[in-house]
C-alpha positions as CSV (number, residue, x, y, z in Angstrom):
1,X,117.0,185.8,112.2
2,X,117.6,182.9,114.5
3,X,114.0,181.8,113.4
4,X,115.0,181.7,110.1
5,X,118.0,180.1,110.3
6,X,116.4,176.9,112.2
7,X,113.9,176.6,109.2
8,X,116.4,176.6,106.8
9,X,118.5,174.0,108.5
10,X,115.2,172.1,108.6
11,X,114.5,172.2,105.3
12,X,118.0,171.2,104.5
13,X,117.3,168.0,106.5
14,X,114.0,166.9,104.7
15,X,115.1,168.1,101.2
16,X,118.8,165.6,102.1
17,X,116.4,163.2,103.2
18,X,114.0,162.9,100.5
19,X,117.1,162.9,97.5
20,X,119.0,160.2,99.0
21,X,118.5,156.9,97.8
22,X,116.4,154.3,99.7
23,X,117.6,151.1,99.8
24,X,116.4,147.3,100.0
25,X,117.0,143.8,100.3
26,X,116.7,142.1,96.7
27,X,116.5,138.3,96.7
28,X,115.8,136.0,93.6
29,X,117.2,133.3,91.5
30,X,119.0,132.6,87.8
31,X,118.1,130.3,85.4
32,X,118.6,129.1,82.1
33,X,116.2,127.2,79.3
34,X,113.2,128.2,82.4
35,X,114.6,125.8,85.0
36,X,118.2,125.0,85.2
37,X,119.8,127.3,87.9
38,X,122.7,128.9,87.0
39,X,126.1,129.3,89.0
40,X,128.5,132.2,89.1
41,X,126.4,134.8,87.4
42,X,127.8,138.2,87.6
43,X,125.4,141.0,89.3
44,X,126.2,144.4,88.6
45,X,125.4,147.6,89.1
46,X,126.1,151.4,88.5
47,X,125.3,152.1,92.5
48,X,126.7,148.3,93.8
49,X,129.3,148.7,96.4
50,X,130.7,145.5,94.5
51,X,130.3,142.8,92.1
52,X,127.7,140.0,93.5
53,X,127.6,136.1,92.3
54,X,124.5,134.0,92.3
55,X,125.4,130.7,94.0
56,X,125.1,127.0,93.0
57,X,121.4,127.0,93.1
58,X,121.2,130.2,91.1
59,X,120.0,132.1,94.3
60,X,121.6,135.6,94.8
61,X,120.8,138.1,98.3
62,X,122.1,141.3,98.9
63,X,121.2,145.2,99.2
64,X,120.9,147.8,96.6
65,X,119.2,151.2,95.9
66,X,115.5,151.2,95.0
67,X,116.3,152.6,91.4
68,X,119.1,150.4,90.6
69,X,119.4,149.2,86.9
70,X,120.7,145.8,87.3
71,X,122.8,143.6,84.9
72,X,122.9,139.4,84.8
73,X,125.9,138.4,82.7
74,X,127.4,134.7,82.2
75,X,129.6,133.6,79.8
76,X,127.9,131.9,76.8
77,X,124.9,133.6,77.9
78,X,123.0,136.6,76.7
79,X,123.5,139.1,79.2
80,X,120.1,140.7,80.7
81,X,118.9,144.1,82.5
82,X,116.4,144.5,85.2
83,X,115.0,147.5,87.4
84,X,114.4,146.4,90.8
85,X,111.7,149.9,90.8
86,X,109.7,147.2,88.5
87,X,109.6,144.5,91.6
88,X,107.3,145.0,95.1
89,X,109.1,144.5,97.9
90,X,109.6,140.8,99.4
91,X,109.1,139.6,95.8
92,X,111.4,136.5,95.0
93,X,113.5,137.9,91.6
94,X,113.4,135.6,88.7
95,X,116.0,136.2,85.6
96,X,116.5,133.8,83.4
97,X,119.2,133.8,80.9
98,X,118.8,132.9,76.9
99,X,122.1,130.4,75.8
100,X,123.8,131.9,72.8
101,X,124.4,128.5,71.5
102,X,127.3,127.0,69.9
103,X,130.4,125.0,70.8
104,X,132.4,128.3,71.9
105,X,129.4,129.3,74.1
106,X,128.8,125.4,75.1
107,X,132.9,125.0,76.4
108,X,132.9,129.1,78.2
109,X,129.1,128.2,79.6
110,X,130.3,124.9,81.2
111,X,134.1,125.8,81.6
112,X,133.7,128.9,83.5
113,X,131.2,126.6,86.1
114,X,127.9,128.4,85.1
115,X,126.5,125.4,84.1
116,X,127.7,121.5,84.0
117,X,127.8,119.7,80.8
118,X,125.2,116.9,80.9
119,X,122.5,119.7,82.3
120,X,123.1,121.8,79.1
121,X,123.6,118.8,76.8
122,X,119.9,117.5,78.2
123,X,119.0,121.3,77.5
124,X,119.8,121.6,74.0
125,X,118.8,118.1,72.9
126,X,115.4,118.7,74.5
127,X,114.3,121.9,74.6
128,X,111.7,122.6,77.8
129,X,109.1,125.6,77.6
130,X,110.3,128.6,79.0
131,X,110.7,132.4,78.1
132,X,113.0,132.4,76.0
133,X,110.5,130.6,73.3
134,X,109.1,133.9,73.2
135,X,112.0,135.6,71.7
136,X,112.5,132.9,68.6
137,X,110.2,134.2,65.3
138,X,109.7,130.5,64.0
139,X,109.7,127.3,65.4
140,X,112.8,126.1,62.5
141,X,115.1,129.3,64.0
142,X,114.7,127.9,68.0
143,X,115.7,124.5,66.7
144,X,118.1,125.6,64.4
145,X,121.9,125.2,66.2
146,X,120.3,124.4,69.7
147,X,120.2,120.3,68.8
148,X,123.5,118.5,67.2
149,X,123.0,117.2,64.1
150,X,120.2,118.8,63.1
151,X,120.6,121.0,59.6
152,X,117.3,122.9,58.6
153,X,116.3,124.1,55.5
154,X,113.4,126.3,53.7
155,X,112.1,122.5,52.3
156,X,112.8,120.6,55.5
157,X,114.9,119.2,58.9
158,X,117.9,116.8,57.7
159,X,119.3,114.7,60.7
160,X,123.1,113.9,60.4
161,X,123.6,110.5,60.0
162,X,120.5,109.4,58.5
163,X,122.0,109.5,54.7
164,X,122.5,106.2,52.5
165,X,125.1,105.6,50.1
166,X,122.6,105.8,47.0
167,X,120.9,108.6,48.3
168,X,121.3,111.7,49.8
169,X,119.9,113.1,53.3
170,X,116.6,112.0,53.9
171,X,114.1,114.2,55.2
172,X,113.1,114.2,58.8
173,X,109.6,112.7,60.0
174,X,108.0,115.9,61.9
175,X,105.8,114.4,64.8
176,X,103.3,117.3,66.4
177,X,101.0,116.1,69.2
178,X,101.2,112.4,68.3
179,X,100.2,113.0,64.8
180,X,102.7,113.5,61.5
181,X,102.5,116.8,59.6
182,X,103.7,118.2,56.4
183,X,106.7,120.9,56.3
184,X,104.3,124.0,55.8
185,X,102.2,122.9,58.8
186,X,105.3,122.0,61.1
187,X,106.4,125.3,60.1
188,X,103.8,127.3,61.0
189,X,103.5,126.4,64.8
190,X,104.3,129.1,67.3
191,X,107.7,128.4,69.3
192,X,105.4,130.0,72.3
193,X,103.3,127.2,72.0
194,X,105.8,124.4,72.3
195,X,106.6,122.3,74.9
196,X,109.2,120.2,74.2
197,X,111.2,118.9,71.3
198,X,112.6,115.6,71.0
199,X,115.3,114.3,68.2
200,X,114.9,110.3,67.4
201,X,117.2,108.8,64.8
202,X,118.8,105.1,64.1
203,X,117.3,102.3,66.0
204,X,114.9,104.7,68.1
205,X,113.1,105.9,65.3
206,X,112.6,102.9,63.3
207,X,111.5,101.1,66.2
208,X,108.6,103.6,66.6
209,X,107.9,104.8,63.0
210,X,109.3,102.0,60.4
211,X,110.5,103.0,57.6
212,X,108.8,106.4,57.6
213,X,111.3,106.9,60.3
214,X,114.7,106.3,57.9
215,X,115.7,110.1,58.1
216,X,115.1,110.3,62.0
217,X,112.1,112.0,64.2
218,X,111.2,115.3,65.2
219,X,108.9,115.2,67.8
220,X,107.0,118.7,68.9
221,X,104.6,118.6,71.9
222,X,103.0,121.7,72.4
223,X,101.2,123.1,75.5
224,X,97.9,122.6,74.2
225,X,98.0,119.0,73.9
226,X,96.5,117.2,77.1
């Protein structure tokens, strides 16, 4: 009986054991547009003992279960989910947010201290490679409301403040790799594939492009070029 009794209690013991949760030191970093780190990020999760902040380099340290479901959420940002099961241990935790875009998003993203306004004004007016290119279906939707001014269309990109008074918006040069390309080709290159985009208009582009230039310059560099 007393036999019994001890191998039940040390059953008890491994079977307590082996359901409790094991837990780990996570450590990584937020970012936005691939790069830019991002301040005062909210870190939850269901098992957290509280609510963690990334700091002004985007870094964030703390512990947590093994099979914690974790959530990234900034204002103006679309929130994201990780499981830390997914990362090895000692592995350095990259999230990196996707802007919603938008002057509402712009004001709560730099008004709530996430980001400062000349770091996401650089952003949007030239957008850097980074994952979120990867979620964009065509190359018109990722520049679509990211860069002011910029109107697109199913025929072409119209820059504000390139109009005349005897004519209406001009059509915008599109500049891939150095060379000029028609509409359906500029159309048809894969947001993965781009590197940066770059917005000329006024003086800028005439300097560069004469009169070819008079409705502004989109300039695409993609990763391929050398």
């Amino acid at each position: 009986m007393k036999f019994t009794f001890i191998v039940t209690l040390i059953f008890l013991f491994v079977f307590a054991q082996s359901t409790e949760a094991k837990e780990r030191e996570i450590k990584g970093k937020v970012t936005t547009f691939g790069k830019i780190p991002l301040n005062k990020v909210q870190i939850n999760g269901k098992n957290l003992d509280k609510e963690y902040l990334s700091d002004e380099n985007g870094n964030f340290r703390f512990i947590c279960d093994e099979d914690e479901k974790l959530t990234f959420e900034a204002h103006g940002f679309i929130s994201q989910k990780i499981k830390v099961s997914n990362f090895d241990k000692g592995d350095s935790i990259k999230v990196d947010l996707r802007y919603k875009s938008g002057k509402k998003n712009f004001d709560e993203a730099t008004d709530f201290g996430h980001i400062s306004a000349s770091q996401l004004n650089y952003a949007i007016a030239h957008l850097e490679a980074g994952p979120d290119y990867s979620g964009y279906r065509t190359i018109l939707e990722a520049i679509e409301g990211r860069i002011p001014g910029v109107q697109v269309s199913n025929s072409g990109i119209n820059i504000r403040g390139t109009s005349t008074l005897n004519s209406g918006p001009t059509p915008a040069l599109l500049v891939v790799d150095g060379t000029i390309v028609e509409f359906p080709v500029f159309v048809n290159i894969a947001p993965s594939q781009v590197k940066s985009i770059d917005v000329l208009k006024g003086g800028a582009a005439s300097a560069r492009y004469g009169s070819r230039g008079m409705g502004g310059v989109v300039i695409v560099r993609t990763k391929t070029q050398n």
